[in-house]
C-alpha positions in Angstrom: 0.0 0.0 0.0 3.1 2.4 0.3 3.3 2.6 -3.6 -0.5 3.5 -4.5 0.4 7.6 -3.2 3.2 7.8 -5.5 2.0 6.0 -8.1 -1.3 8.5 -8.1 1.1 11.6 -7.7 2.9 10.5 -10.8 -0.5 10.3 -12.4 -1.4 13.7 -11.4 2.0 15.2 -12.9 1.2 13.5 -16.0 -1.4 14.9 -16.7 -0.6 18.1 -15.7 2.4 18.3 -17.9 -0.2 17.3 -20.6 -2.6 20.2 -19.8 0.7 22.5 -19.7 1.5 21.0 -23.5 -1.4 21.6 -25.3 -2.4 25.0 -24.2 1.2 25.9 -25.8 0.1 24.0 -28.4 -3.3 26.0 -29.1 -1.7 29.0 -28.4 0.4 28.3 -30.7 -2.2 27.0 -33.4 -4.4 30.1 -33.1 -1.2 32.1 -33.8 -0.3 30.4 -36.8 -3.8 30.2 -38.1 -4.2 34.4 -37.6 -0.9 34.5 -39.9 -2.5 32.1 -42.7 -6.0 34.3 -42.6 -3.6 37.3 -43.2 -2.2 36.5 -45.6 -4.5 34.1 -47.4 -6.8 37.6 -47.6 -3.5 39.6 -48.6 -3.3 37.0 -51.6 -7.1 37.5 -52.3 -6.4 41.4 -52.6 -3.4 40.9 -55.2 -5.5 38.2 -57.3 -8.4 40.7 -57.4 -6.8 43.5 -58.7 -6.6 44.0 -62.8 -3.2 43.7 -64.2 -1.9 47.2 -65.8 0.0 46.5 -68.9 
């Protein structure tokens, strides 16, 4: 019965360090998917315009 308290603190930190990785991650998604909207719409804007020749 000595093991079961460190065996459920281990559990605990695992998870933990899980929560800790995937709000980076998110963070870190909603970042890069703010960059692609920019410059998806910048691309739009060019590709609209009429070509002066």
């Amino acid at each position: 019965m000595g093991g079961k308290p460190d065996i459920i603190k281990a559990i605990v930190l695992i998870f933990a360090i899980g929560l800790v990785i995937t709000g980076f991650t998110s963070i870190h998604a909603s970042e890069d998917k703010e960059a692609r909207a920019a410059n998806l719409v910048g691309s739009v804007q060019v590709m609209g315009q009429p070509l002066n020749r």
